[in-house]
C-alpha positions as CSV (number, residue, x, y, z in Angstrom):
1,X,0.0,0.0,0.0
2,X,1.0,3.5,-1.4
3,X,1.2,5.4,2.2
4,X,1.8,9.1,0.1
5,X,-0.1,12.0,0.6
6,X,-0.8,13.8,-2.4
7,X,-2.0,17.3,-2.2
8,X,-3.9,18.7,-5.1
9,X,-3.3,22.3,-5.9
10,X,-5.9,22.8,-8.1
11,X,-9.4,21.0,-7.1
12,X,-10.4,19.1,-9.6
13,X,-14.0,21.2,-10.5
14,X,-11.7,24.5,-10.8
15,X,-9.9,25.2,-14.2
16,X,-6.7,26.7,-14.4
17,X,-7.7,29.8,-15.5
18,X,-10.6,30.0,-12.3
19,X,-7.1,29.3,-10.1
20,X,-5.1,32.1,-10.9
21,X,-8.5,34.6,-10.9
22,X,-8.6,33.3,-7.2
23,X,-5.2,33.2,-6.4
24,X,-4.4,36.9,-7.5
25,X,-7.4,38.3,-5.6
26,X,-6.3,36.2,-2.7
27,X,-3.1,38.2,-2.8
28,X,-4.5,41.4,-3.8
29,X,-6.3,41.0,-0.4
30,X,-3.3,40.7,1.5
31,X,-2.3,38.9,4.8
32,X,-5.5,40.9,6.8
33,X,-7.8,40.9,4.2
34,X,-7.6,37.0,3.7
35,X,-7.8,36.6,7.6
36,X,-11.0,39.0,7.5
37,X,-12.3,36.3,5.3
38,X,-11.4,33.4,7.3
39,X,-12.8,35.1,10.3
40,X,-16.2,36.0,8.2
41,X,-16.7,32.6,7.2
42,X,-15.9,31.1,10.2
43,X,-18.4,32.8,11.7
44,X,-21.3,32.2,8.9
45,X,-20.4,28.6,10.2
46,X,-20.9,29.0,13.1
47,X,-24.0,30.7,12.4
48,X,-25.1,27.6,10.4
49,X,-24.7,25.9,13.2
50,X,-26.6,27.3,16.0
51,X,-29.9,27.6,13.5
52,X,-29.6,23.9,13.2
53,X,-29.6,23.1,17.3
54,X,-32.0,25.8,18.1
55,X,-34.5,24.0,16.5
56,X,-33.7,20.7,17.9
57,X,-33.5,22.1,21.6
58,X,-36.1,24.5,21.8
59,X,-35.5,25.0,25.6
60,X,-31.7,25.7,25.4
61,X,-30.9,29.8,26.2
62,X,-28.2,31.6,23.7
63,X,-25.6,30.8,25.7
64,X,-26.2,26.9,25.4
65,X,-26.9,27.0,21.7
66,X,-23.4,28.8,21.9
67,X,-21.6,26.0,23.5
68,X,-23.3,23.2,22.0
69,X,-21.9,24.5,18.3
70,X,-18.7,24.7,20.2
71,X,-19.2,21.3,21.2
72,X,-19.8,20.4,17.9
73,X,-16.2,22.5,16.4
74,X,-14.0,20.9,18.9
75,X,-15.2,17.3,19.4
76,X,-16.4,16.0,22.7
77,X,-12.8,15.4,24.4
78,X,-11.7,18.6,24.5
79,X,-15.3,20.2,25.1
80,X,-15.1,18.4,28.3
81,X,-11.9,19.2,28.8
82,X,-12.3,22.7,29.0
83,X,-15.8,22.6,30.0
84,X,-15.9,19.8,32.4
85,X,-19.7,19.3,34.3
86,X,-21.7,21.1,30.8
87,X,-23.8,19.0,29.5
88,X,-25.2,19.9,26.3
89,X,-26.4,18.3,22.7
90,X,-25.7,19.3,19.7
């Protein structure tokens, strides 16, 4: 068995030409713009998120919708770890 990791530069639905469009605005952007981005989409996730447990827990407050997407980001172990005694579900 092959145990290489190949990394593909260029996904395969994306043409070369779509790559470079991207790759230029990327660093037109610059180090903060891209990390503004990263931050922004992050935080759409997150978003995401927290409408889909809201629904499913009705009688959880902000702050536990807040921590079961958490819960969700960072897997169960370290959850626990650094919020040992909450019991929520995502």
């Amino acid at each position: 068995m092959d145990d290489t990791v190949k990394i593909r530069l260029l996904p395969q639905d994306t043409t070369l030409e779509a790559a470079r469009i991207r790759f230029s605005i990327l660093r037109r952007l610059g180090f903060a713009g891209r990390a503004r981005a990263a931050i922004e989409a992050s935080d759409g996730l997150r978003e995401v998120a927290e409408s889909g447990i809201h629904p499913r827990h009705p009688d959880y407050n902000e702050d536990m919708v807040r921590l079961a997407a958490l819960r969700l980001a960072v897997g169960d172990l370290l959850f626990h770890k650094c919020h040992p005694g909450v019991e929520v579900k995502s």
